[in-house]
Biopython code that builds the backbone (N, CA, C, O; Angstrom):
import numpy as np
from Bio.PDB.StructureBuilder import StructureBuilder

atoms = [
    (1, "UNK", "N", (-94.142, -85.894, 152.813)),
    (1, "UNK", "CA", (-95.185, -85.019, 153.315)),
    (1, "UNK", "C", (-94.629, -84.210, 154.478)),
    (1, "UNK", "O", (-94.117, -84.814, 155.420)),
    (2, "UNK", "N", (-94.701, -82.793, 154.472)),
    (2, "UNK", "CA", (-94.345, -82.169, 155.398)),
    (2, "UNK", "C", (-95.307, -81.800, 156.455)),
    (2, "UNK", "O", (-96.331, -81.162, 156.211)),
    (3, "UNK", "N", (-94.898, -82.295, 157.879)),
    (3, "UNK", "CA", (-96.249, -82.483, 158.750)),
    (3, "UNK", "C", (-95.943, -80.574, 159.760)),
    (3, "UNK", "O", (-95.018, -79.965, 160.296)),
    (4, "UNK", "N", (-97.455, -80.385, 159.464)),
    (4, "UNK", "CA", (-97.667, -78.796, 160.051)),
    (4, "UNK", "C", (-96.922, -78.738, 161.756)),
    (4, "UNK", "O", (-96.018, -79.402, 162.262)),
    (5, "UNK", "N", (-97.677, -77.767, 162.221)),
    (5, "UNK", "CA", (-96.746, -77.657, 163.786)),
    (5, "UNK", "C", (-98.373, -78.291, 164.624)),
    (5, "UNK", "O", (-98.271, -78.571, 165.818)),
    (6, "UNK", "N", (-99.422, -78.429, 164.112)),
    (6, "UNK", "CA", (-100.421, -78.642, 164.547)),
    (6, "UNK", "C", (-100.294, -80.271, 164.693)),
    (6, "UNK", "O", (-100.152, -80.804, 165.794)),
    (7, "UNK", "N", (-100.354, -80.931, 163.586)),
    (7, "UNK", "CA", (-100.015, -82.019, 163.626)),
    (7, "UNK", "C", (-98.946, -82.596, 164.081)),
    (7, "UNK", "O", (-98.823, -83.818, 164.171)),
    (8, "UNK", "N", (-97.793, -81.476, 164.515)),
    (8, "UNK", "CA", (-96.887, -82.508, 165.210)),
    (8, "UNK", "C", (-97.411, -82.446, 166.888)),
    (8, "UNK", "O", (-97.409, -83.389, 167.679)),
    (9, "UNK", "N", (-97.825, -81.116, 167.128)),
    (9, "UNK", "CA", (-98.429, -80.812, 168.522)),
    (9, "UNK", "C", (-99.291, -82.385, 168.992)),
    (9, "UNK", "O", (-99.052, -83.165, 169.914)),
    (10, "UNK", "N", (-100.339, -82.410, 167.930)),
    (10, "UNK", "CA", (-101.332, -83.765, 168.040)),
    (10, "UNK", "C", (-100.447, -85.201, 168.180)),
    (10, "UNK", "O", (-100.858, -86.163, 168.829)),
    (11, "UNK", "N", (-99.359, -85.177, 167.567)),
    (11, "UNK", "CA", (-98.695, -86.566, 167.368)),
    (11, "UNK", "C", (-97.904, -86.691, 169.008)),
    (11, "UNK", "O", (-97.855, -87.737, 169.655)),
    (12, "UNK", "N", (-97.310, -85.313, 169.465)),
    (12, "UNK", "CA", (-96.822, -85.848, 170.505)),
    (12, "UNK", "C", (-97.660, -86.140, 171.986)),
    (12, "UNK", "O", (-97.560, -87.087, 172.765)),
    (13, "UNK", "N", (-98.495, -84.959, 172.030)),
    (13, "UNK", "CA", (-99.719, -85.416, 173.523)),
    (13, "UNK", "C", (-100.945, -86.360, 172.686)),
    (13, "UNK", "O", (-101.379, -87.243, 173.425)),
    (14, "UNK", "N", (-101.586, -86.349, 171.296)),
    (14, "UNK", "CA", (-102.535, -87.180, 171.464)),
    (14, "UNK", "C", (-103.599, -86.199, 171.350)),
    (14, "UNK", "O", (-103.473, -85.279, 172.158)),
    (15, "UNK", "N", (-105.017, -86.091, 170.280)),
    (15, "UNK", "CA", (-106.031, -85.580, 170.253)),
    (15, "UNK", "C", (-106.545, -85.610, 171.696)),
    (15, "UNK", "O", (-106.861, -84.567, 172.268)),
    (16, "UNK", "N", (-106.636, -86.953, 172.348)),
    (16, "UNK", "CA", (-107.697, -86.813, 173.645)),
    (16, "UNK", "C", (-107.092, -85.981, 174.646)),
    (16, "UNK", "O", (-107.803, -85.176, 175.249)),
    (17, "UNK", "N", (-105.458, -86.108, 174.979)),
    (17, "UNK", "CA", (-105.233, -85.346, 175.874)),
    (17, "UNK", "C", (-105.065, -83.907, 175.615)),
    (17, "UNK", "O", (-104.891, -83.043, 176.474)),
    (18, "UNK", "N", (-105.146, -83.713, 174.130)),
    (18, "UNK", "CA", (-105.720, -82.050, 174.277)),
    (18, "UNK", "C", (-106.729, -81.573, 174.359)),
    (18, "UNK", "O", (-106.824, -80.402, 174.726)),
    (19, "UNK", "N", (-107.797, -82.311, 174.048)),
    (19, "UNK", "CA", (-109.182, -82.045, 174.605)),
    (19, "UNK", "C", (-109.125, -81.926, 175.948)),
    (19, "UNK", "O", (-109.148, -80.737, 176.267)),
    (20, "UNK", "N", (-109.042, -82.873, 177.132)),
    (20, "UNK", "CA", (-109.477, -83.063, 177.893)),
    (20, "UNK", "C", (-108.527, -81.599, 178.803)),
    (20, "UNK", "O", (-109.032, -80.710, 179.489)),
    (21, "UNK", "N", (-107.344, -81.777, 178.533)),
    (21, "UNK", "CA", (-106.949, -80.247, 178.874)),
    (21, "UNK", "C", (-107.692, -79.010, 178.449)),
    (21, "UNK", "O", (-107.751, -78.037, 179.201)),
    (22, "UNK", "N", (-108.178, -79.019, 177.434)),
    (22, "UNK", "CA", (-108.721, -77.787, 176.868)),
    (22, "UNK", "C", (-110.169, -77.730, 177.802)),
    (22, "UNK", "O", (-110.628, -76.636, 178.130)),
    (23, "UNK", "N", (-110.573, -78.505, 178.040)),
    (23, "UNK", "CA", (-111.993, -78.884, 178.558)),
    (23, "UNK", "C", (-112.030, -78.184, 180.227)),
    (23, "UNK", "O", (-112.960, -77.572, 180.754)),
    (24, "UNK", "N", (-110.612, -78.543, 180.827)),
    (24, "UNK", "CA", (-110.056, -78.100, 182.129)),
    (24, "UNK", "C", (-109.948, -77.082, 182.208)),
    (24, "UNK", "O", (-110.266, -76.541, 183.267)),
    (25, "UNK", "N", (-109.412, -76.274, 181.054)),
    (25, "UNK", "CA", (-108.955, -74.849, 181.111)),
    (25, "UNK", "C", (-110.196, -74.215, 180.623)),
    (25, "UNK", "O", (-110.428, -73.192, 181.267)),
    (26, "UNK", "N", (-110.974, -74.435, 179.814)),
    (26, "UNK", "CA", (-112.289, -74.053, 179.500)),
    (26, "UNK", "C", (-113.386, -73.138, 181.040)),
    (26, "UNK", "O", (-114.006, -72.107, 181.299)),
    (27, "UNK", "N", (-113.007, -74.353, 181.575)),
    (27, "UNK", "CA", (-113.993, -74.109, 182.895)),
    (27, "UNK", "C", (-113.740, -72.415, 183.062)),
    (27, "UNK", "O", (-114.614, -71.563, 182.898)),
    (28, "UNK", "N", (-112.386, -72.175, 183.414)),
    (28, "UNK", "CA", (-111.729, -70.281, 183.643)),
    (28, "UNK", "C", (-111.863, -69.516, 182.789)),
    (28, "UNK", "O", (-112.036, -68.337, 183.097)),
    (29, "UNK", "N", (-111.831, -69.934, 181.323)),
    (29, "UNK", "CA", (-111.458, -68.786, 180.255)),
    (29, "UNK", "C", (-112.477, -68.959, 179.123)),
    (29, "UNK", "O", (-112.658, -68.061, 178.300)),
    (30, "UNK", "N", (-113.282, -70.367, 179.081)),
    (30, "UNK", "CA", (-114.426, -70.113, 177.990)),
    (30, "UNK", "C", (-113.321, -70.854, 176.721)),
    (30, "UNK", "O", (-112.198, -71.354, 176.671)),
    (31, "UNK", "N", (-114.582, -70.511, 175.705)),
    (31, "UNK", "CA", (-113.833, -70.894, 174.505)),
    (31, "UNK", "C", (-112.620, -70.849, 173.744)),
    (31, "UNK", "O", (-112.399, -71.763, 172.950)),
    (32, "UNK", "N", (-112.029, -70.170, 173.841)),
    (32, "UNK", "CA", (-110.640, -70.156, 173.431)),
    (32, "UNK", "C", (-109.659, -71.219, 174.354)),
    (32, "UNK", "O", (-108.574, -71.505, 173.849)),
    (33, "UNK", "N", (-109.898, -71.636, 175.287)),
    (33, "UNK", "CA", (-109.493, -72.652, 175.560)),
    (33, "UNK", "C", (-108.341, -73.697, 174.660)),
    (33, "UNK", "O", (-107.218, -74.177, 174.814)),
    (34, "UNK", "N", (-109.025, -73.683, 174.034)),
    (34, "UNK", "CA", (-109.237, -75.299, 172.855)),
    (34, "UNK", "C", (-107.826, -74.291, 172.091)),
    (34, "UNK", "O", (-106.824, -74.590, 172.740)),
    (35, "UNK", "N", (-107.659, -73.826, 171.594)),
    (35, "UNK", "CA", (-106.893, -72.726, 170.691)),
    (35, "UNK", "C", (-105.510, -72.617, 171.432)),
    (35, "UNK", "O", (-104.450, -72.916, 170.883)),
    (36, "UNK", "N", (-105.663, -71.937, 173.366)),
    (36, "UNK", "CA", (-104.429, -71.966, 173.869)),
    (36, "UNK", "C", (-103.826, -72.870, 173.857)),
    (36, "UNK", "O", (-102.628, -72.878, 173.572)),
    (37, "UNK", "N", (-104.830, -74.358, 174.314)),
    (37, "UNK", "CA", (-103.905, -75.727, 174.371)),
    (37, "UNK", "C", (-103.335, -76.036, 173.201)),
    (37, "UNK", "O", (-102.123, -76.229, 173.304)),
    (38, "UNK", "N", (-103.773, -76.151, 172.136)),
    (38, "UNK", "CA", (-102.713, -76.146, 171.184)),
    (38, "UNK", "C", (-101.736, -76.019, 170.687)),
    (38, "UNK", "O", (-100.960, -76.816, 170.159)),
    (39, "UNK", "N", (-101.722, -74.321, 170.930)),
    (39, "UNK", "CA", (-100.519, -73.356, 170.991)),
    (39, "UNK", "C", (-99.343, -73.773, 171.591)),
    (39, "UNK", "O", (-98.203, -73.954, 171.163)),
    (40, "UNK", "N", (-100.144, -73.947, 173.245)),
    (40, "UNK", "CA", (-99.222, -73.798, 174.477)),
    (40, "UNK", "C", (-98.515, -75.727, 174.029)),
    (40, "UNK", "O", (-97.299, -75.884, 174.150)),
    (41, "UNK", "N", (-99.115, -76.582, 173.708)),
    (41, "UNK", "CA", (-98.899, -78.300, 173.441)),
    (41, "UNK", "C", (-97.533, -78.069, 172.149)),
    (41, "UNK", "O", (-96.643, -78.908, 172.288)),
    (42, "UNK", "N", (-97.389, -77.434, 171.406)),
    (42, "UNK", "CA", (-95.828, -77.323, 170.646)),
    (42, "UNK", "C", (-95.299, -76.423, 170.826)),
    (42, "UNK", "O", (-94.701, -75.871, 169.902)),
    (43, "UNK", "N", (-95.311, -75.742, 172.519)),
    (43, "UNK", "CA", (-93.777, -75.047, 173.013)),
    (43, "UNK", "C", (-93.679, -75.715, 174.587)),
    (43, "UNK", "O", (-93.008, -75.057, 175.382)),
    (44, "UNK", "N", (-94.264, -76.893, 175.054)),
    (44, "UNK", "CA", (-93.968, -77.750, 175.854)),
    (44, "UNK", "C", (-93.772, -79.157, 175.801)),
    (44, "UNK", "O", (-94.244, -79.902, 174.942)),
    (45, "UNK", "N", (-92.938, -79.538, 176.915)),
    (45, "UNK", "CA", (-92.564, -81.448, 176.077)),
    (45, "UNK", "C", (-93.236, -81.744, 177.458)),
    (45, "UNK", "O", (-93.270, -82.974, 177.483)),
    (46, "UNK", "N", (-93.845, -81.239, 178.738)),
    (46, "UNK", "CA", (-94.281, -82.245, 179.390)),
    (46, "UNK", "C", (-95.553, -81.868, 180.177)),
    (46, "UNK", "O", (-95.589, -80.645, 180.309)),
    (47, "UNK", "N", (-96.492, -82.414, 180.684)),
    (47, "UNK", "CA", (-97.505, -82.357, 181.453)),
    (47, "UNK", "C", (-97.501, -80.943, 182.222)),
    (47, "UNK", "O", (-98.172, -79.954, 181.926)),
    (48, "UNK", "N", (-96.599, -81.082, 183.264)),
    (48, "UNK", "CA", (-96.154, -79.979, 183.946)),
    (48, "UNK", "C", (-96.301, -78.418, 183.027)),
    (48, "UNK", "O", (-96.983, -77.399, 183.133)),
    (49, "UNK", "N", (-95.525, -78.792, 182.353)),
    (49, "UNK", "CA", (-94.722, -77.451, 181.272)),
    (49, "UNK", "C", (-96.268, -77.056, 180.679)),
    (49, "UNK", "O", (-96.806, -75.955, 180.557)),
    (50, "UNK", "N", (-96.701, -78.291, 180.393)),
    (50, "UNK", "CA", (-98.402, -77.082, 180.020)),
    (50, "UNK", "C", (-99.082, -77.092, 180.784)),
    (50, "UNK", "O", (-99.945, -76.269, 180.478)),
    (51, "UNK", "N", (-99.309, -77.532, 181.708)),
    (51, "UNK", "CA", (-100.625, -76.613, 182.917)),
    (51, "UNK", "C", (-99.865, -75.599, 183.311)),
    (51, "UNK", "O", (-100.320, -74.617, 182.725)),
    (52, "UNK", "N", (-98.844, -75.233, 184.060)),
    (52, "UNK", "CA", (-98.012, -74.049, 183.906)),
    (52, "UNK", "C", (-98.038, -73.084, 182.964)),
    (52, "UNK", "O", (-98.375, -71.948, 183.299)),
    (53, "UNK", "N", (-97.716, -73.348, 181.738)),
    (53, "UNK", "CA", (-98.364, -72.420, 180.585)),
    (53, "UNK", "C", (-99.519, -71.868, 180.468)),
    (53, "UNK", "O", (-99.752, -70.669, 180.317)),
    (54, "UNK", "N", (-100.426, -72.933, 180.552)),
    (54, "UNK", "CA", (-101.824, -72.674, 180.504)),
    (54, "UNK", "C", (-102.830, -71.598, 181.508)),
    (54, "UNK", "O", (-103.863, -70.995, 181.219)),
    (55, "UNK", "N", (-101.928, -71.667, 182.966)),
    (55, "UNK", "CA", (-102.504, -71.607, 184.457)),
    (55, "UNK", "C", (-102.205, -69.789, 183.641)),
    (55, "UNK", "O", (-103.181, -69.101, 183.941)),
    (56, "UNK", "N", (-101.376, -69.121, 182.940)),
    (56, "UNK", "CA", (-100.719, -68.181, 183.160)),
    (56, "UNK", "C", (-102.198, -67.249, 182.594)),
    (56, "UNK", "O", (-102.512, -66.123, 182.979)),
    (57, "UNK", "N", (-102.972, -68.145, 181.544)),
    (57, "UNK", "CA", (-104.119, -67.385, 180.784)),
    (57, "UNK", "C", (-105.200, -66.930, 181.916)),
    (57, "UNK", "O", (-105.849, -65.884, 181.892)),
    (58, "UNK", "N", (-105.244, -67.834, 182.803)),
    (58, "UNK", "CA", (-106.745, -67.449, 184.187)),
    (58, "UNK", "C", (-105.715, -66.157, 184.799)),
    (58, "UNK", "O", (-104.502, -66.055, 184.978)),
    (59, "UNK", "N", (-106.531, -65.534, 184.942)),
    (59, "UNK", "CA", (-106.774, -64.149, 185.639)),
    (59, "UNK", "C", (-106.894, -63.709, 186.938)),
    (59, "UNK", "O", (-106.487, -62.706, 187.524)),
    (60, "UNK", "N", (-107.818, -65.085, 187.402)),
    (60, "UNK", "CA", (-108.154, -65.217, 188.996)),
    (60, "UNK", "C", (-107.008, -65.850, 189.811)),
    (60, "UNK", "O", (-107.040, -67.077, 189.711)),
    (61, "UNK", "N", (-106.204, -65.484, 190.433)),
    (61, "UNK", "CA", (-105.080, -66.167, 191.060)),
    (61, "UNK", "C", (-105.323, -67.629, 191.997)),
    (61, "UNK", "O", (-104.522, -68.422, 192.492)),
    (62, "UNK", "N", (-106.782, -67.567, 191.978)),
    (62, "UNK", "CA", (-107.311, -68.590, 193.154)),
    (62, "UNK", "C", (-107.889, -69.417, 191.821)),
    (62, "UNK", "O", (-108.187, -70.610, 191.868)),
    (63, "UNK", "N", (-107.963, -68.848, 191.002)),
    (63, "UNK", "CA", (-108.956, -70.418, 189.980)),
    (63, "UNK", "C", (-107.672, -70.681, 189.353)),
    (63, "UNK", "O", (-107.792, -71.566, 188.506)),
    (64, "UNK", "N", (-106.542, -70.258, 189.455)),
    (64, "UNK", "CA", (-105.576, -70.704, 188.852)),
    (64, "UNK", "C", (-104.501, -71.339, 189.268)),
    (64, "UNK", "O", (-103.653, -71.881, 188.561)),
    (65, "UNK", "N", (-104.560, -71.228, 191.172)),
    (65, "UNK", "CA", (-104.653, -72.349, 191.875)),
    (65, "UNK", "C", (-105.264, -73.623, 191.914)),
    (65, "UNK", "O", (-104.817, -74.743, 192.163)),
    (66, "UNK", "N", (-106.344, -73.219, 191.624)),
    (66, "UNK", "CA", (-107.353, -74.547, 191.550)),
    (66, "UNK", "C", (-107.150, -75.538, 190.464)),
    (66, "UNK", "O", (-107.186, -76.768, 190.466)),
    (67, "UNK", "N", (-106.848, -74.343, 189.200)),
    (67, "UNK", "CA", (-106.508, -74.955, 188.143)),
    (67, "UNK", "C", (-104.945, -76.117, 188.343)),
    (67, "UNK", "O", (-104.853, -77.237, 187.840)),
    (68, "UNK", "N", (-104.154, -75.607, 188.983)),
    (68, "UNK", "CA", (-102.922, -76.173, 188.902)),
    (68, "UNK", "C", (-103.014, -77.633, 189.673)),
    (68, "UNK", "O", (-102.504, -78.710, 189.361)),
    (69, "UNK", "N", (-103.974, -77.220, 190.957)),
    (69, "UNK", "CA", (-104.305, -78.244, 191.650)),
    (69, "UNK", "C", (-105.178, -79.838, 190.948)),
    (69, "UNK", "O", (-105.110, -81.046, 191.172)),
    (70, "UNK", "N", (-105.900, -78.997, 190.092)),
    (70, "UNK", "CA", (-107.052, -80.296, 189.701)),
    (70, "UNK", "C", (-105.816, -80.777, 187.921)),
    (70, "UNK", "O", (-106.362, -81.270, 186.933)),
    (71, "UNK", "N", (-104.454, -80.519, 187.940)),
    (71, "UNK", "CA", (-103.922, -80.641, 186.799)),
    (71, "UNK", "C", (-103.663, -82.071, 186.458)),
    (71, "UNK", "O", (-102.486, -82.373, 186.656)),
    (72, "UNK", "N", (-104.234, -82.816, 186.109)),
    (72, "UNK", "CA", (-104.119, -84.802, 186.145)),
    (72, "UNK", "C", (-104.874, -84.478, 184.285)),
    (72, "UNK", "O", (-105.598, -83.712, 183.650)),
    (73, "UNK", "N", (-103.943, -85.838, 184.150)),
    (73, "UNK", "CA", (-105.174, -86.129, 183.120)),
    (73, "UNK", "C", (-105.310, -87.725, 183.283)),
    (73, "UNK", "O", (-104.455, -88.604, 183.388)),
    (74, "UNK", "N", (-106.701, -87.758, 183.263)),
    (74, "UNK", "CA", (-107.292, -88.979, 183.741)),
    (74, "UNK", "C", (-107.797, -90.344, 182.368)),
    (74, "UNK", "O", (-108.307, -91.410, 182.715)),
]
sb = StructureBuilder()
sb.init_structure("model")
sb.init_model(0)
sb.init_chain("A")
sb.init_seg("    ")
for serial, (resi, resn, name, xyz) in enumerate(atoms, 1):
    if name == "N":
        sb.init_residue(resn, " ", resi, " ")
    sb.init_atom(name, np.array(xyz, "f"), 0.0, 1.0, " ", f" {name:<3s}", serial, name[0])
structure = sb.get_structure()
């Protein structure tokens, strides 16, 4: 079985921790959220490498501070 780029994205962070990122980044950008983390989750190997990625979509330089700041996953 040849596994998609979606499913390998999911195999290496884990359904919950892309939610709960998507959920974070949601707060700045709304729905598409859910779509960037994905994306951005199979062209990064670590925590860091995607809130960094992610921070680049907010617009507001201060919510994207905030964003970088509140970057944990719990």
């Amino acid at each position: 079985m040849v596994e998609s780029a979606a499913d390998s994205s999911t195999a290496v962070w884990g359904p919950e921790v892309l939610e709960l990122v998507g959920k974070q980044l949601a707060v700045y950008i709304g729905p598409l959220a859910a779509m960037l983390v994905r994306k951005a989750a199979r062209r990064t190997g670590s925590v860091s490498e995607l809130y960094a990625l992610l921070s680049n979509e907010i617009p507001d330089p201060r919510d994207r501070d905030t964003f970088l700041k509140g970057a944990r996953l719990k």
